[in-house]
Structures are given as C-alpha cells and as structure tokens.
DRENLUM-894092 format. One line per field, with one value per residue: x, y, z of N, C-alpha, C in turn; residue number from 1. Coordinates in pm, whole numbers, plus 32768, in hexadecimal, padded with zeros to 4 digits. Layout:
npx = c(X ...) .
npy = c(Y ...) .
npz = c(Z ...) .
capx = c(X ...) .
capy = c(Y ...) .
capz = c(Z ...) .
cpx = c(X ...) .
cpy = c(Y ...) .
cpz = c(Z ...) .
resi = c(NUM ...) .
***
This chain:
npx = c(8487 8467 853D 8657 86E4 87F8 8795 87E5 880D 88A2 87A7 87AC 883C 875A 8680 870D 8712 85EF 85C0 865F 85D3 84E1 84C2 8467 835A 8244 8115 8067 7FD8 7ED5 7E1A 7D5B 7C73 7BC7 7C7C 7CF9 7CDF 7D8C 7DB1 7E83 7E93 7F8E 8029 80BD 815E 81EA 827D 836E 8431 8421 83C1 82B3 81EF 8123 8063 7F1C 7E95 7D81 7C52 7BF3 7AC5 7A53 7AC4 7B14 7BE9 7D29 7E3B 7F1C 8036 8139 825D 83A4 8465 8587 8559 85AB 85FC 85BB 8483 8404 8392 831E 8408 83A0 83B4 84AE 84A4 841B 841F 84B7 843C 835E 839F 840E 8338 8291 8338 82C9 821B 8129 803C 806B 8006 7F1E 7F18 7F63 7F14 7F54 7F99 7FAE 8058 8079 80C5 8088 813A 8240 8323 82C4 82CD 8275 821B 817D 81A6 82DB 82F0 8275 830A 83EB 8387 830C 81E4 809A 802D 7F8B 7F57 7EA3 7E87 7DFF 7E61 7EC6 7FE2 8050 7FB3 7E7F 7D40 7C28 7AF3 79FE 79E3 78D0 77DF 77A4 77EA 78DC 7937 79F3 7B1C 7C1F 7D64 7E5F 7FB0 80A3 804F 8010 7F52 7F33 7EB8 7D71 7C7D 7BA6 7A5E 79FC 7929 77FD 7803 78CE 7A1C 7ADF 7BF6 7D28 7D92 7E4D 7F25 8017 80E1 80EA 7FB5 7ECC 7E4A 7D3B 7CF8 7D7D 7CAA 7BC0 7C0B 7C2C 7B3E 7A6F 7AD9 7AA7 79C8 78FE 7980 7A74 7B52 7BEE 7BC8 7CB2 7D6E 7D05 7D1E 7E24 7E65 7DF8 7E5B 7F75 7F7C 7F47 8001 80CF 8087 80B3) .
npy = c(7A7F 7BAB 7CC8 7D52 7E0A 7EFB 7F89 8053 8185 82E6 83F1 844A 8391 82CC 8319 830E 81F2 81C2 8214 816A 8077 808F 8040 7F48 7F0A 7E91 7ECD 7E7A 7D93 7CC9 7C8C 7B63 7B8A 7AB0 79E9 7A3D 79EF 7A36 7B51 7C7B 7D6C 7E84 7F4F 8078 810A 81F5 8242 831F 82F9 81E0 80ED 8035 7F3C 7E8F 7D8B 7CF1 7BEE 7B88 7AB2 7AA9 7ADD 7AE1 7B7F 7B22 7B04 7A8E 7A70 7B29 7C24 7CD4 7D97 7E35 7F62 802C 8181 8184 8246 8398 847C 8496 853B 8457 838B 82D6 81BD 8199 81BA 8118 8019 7F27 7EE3 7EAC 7DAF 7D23 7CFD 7C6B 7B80 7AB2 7A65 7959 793D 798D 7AA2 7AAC 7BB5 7CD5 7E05 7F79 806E 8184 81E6 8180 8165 823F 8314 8418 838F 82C3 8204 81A4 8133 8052 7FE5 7FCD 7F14 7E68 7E20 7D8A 7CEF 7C34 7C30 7C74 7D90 7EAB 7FFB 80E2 8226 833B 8444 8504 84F4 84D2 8569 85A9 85EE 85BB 86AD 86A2 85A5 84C5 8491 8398 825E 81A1 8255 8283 8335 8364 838F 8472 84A2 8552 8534 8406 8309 82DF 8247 824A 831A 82C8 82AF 820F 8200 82BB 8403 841E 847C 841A 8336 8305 821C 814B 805B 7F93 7EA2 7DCB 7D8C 7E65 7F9D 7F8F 7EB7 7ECE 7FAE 7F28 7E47 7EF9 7F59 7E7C 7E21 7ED8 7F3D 7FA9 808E 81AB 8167 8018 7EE0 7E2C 7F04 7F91 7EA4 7EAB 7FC6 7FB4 7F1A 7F37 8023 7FFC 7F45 8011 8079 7FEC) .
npz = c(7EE9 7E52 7DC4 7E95 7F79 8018 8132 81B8 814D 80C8 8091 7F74 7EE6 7F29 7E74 7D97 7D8C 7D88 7CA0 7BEB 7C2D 7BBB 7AD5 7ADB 7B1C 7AEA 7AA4 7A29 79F6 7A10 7B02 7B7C 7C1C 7CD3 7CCC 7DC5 7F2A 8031 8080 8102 81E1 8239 830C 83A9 84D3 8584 8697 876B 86F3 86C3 85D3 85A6 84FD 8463 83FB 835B 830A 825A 8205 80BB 7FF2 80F0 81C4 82CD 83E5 83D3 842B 84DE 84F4 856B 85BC 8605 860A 863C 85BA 844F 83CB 833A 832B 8209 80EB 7FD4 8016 80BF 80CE 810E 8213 828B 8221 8289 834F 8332 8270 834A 83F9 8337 82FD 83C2 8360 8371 8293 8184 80C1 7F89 7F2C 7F75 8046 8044 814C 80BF 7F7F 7E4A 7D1D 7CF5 7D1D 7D37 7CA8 7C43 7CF4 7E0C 7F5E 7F50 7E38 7E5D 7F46 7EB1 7DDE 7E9C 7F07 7E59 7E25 7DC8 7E0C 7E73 7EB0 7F9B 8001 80A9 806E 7F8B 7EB3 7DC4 7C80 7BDB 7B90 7AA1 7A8E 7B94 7C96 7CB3 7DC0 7E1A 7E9E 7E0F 7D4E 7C66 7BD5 7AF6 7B60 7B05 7AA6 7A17 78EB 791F 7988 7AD8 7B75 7C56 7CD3 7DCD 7E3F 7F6F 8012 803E 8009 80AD 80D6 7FD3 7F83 7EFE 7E1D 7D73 7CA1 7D26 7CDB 7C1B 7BDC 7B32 7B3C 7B27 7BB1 7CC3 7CF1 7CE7 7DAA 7EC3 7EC2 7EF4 7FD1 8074 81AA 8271 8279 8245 81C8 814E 81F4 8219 824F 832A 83DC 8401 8440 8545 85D3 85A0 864C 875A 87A5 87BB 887A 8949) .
capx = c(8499 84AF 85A4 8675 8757 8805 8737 882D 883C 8866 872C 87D1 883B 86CD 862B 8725 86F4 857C 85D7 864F 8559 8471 84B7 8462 8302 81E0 8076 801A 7FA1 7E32 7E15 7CE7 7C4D 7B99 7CFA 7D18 7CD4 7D9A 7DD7 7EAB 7EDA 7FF7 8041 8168 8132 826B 82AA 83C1 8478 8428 835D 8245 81CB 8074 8033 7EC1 7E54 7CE9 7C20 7BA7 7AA0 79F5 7B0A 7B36 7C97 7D6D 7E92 7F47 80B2 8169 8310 83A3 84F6 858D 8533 8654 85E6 8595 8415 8457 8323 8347 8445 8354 83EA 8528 848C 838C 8439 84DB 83F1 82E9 83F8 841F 82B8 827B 8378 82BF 816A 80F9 7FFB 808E 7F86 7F09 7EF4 7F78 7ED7 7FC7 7F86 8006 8043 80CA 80FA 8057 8198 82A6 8391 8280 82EC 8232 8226 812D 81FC 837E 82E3 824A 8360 842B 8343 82DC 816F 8021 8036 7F33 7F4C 7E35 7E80 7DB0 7E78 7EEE 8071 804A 7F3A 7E00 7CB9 7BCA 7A7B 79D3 79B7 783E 77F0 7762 781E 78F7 7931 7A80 7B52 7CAF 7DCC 7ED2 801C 810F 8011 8000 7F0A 7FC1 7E4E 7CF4 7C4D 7B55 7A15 79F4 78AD 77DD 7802 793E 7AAA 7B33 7C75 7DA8 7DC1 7ED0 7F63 807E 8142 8094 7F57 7EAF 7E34 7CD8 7CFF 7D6C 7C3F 7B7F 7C22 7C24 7AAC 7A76 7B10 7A69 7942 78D9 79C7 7AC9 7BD8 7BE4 7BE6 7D10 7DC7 7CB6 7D39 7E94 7E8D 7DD9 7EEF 7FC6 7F64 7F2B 808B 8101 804B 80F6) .
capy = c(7B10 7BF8 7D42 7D81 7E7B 7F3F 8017 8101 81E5 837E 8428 8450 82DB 8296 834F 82B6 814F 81D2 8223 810F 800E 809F 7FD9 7ED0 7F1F 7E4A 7EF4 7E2F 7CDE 7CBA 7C1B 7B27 7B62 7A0B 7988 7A58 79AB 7A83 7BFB 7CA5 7E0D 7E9F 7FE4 807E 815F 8217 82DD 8334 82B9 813D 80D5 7FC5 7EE2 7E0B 7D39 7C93 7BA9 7B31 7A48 7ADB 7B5D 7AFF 7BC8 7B10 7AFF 7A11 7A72 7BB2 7BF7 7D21 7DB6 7EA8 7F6C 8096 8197 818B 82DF 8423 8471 84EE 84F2 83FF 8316 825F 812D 8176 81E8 80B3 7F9E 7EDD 7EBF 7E50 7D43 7CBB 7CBB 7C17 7B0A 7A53 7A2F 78E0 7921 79C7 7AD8 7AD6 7C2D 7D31 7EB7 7FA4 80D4 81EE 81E6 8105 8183 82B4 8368 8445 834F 822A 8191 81D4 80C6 7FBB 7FBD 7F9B 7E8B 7DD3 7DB0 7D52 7C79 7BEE 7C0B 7CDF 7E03 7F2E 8083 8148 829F 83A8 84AB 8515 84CC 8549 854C 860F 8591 8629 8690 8669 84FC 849C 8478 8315 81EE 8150 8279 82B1 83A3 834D 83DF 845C 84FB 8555 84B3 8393 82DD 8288 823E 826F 8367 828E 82CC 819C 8244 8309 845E 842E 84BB 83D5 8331 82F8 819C 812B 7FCA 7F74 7E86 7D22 7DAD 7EB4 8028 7F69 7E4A 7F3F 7FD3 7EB5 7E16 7F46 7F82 7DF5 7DFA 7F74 7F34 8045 810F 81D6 8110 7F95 7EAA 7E02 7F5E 7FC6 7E92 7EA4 8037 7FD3 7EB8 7FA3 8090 7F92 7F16 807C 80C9 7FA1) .
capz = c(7EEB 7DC4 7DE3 7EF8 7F46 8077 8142 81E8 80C8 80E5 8062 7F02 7ECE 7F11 7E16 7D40 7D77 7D40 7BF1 7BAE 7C45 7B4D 7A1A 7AFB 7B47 7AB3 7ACA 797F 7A23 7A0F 7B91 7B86 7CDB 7CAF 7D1A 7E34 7F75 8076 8066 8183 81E4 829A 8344 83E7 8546 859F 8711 87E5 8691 86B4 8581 85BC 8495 847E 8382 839D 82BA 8253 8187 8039 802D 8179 81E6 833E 8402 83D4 8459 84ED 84F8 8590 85CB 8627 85D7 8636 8529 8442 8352 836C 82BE 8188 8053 7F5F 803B 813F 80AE 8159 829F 82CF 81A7 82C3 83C9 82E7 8266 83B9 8416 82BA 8349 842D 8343 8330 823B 8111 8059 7EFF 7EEF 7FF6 8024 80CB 819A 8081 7F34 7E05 7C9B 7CE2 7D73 7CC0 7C5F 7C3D 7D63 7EAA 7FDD 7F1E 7DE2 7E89 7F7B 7E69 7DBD 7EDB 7F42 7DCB 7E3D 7D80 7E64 7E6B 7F0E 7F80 8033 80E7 804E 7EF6 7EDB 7D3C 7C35 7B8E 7B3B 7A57 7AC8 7C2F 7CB1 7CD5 7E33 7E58 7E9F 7DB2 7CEF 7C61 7B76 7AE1 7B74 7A92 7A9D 798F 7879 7932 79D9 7B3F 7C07 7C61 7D5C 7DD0 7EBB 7FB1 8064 7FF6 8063 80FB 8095 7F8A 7F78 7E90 7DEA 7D3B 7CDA 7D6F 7CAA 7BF7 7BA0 7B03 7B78 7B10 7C00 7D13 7D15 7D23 7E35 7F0A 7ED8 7F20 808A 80DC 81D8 8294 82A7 81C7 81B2 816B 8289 828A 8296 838B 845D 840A 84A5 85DD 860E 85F6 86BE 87DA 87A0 87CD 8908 898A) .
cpx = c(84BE 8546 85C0 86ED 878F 87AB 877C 886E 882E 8820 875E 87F9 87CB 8681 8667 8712 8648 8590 85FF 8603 84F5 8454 848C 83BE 8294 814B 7FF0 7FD6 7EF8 7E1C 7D74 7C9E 7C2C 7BF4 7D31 7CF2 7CD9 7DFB 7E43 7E8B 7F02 8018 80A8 810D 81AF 8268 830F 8426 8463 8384 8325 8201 8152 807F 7FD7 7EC7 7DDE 7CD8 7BDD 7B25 7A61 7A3D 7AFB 7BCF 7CB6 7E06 7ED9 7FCD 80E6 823B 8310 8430 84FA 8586 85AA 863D 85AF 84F8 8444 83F5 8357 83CD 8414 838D 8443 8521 8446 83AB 846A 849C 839B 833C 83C7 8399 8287 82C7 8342 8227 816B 80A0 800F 800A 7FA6 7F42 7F06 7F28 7F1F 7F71 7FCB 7FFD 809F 80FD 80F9 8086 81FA 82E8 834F 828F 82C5 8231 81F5 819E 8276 8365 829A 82B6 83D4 8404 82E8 8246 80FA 8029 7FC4 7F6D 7ED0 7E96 7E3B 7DB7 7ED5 7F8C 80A4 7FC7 7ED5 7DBE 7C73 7B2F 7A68 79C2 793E 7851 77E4 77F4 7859 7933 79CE 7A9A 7BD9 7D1D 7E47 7F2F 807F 80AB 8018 7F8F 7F41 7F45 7DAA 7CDE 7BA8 7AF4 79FE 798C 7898 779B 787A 79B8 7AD7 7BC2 7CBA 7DE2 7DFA 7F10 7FE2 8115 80EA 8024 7F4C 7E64 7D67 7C6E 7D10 7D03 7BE7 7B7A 7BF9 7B9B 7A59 7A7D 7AF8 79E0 7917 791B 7A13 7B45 7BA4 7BEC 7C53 7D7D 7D77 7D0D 7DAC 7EBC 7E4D 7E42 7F5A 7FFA 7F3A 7FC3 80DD 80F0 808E 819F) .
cpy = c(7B44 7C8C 7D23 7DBD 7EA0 7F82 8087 8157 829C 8381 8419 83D2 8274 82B7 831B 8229 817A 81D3 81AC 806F 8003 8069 7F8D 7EC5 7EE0 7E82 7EE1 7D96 7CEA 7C51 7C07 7B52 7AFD 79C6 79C6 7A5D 79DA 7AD3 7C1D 7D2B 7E37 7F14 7FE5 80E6 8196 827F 82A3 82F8 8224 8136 803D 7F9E 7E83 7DF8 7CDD 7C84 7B56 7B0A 7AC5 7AAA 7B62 7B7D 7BAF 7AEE 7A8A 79F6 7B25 7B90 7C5C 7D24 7E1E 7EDF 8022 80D4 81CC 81E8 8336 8413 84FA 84BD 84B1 83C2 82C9 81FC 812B 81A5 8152 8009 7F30 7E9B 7E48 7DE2 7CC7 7C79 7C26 7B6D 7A8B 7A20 79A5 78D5 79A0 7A41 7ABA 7B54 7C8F 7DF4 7EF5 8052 8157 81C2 8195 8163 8218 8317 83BF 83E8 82A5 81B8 81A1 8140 806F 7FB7 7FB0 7F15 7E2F 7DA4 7D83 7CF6 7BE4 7BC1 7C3E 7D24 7E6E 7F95 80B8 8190 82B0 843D 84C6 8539 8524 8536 859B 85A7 860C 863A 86A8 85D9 851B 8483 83D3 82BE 81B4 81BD 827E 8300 836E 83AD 83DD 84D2 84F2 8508 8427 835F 8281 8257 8247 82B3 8327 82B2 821C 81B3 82B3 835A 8472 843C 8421 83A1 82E9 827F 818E 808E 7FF2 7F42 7DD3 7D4B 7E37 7F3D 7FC2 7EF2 7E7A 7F6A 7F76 7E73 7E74 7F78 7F12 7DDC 7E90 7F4B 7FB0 80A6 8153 817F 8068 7F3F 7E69 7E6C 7F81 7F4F 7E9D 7F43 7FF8 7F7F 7EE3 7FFF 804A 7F5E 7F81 80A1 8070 7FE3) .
cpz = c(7E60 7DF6 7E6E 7F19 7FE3 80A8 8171 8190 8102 8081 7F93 7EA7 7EC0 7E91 7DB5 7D1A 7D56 7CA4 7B9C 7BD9 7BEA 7AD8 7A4E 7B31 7AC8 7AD3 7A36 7997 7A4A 7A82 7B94 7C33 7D0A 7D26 7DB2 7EB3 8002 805A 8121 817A 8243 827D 8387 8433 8572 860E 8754 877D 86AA 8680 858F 8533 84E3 83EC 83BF 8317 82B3 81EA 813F 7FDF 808D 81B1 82A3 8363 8401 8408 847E 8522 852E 85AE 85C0 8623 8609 8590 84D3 83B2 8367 830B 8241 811B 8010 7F7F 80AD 812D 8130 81DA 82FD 828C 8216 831E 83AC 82C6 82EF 83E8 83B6 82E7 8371 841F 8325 82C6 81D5 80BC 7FF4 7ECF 7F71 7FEB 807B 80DB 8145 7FEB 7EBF 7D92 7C69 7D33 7CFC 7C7F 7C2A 7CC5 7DF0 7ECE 7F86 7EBF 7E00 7F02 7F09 7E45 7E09 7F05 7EAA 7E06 7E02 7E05 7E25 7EBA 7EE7 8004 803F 80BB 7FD7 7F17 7E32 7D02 7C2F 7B70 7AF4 7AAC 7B86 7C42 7CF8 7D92 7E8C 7E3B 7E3D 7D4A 7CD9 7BF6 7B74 7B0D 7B14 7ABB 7A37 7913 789B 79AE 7A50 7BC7 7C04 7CEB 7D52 7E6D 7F07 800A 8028 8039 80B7 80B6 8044 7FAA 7EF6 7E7E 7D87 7D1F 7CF7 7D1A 7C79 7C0F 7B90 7B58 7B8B 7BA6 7CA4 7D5D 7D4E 7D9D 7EA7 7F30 7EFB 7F9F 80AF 8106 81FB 827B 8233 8177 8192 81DF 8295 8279 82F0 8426 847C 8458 851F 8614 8620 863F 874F 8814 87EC 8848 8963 89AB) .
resi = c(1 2 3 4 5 6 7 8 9 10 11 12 13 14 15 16 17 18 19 20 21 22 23 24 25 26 27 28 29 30 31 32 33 34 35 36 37 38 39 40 41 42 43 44 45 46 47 48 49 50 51 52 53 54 55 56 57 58 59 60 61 62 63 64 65 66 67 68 69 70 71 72 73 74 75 76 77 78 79 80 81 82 83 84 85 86 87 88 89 90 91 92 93 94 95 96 97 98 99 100 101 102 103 104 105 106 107 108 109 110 111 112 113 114 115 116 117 118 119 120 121 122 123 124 125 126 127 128 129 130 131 132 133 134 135 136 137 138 139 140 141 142 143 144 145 146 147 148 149 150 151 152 153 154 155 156 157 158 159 160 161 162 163 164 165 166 167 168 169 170 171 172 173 174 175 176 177 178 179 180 181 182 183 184 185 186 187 188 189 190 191 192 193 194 195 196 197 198 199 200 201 202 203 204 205 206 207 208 209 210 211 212 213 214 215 216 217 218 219 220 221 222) .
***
C-alpha cells in the first residue's frame, strides 16, 4: 500500500489532506503497456445510502474476465464535488481486499488529475493503492480544450486548466459524446489515453468499467 490516511474527515479536513496528497502525485511515469497483462475497472453504486463496489478484472488486451470482486458499506459521506474519494475510498478498499489477481493498471469510474485540487477518485486510489491508475469520466469535473474535437474515433484534444495540462477529451466512437481522460497516478495523461481507447469496444466507455457498473448495479438490486 502507498498513502493512507483516516476517512472520517469533515468536508474541510478533506480538501485539506487533498492539498496535501498532491506533492505526492506522479503522472510522469511513461507506463509501458507491453507490461500490462491485467487492467481492472471499478465503480461505486450508492442507494438507500449503502455504497456497492465492483472491481472486475481482465486479461490485457483480450480483455476477458478474470475475476470479479464486490462490498458493500453503509455510505459514510455526504456527495460533495471534488470529494468522491471520501464518499466511495473505503468501499472500493474493501472490495479491493479480496482480489486474488492484483491489476497492472486500474481505470476508475470518474476522474484522476483532471479535478480542482489534482486529485479526483483514480489519483487518491492510486496512491493509496501504489498502482498506475487512470480516470475517465462522462462529465467535465474542470478543464478547456481548444477547438472542436473531430468526430471519428480516437480523436482527442488536451484538457487544460490553470496552464496546465490535467487530461484529454477523448472520442471513443465515432459520433458519440466524448469523455474525460485523465491519468491517475504512475503514468502519464499520454498512457491514459491509450489504455482507455485500448479496452473501448463498442460502446462509450471502456469495458472493464462497462463491467464493473453492471456488477454493480446487479449487486445493488440485490
């Protein structure tokens, strides 16, 4: 394990330990994909306040299952932008728990570097988890691009906030709404992309957040 900290923080204690997590954030590692074997991606589902966790993991890049993991916790935070961590950080923990097969390279349901304070869900579980983490989103958390993004497949545009490059708005179908990639934490905004456009088949999203929401939403209905 890398970082780890309390979670029952009030709202203001959070944003601080954000602040300072941030020196601690690595999105300078040039992650080979080569070496990466198996990818996960894990989602959080939250009703009636009891938050549900999936973590699937598949081979890279057939991208078949290899394992699925689930837990479940009452939900111990209010939603509040730019602290998902501390709404969803535990669950995912526990799920994480009980993986027998460790990822390479995890993709989370939200966003990594490309948050106000640098630290969205992928980047505070990487480095709690000392793993290459990605975020892709559905929906812009911060950031400007220049231009229109091309419509076809593959296309992307740098996301930047404050003079900094914290992402890519990347098309994953072409013709269909874009989403908001980001590394995480142990590789690059570059690598990110890559991966995330690597494990997108049909659909918008990658597949193992595609299976990690339906697992959780199966979990939930339970």
């Amino acid at each position: 394990m890398g970082v780890e900290h309390r979670w029952d923080l009030e709202p203001g204690e959070a944003v601080a330990l954000q602040k300072d997590l941030r020196k601690q954030i690595d999105v300078s590692v040039p992650l080979n994909l080569d070496d990466v074997e198996l990818v996960a991606g894990v989602d959080v589902s939250v009703k009636n306040d009891i938050s549900r966790a999936a973590v699937v993991v598949m081979s890279y890049p057939e991208l078949a299952t290899v394992e699925t993991e689930t837990a479940a916790i009452p939900t111990p935070f209010p939603y509040i932008s730019g602290l998902l961590t501390f709404r969803e950080g535990e669950v995912i923990l526990e799920a994480w728990s009980k993986l027998q097969h460790k990822p390479d390279a995890v993709i989370f349901d939200g966003q990594g570097y490309a948050h106000p304070r640098r630290l969205g869900i992928a980047t505070h579980m990487g480095l709690w988890l000392d793993v290459p983490t990605a975020g892709c989103g559905k929906t812009k958390l911060v950031g400007t691009i220049e231009g229109e993004l091309p419509e076809e497949k593959g296309s992307s545009k740098p996301l930047t906030h404050r003079g900094e490059q914290v992402g890519y708005l990347l098309r994953t179908r072409t013709r269909v709404k874009p989403v908001y990639v980001s590394a995480g934490h142990l590789m690059t905004h570059e690598a990110a992309r890559t991966l995330v456009l690597s494990c997108t088949t049909r659909y918008r999203l990658p597949e193992p957040i595609r299976a990690a929401d339906r697992l959780a939403g199966q979990f939930l209905a339970k």
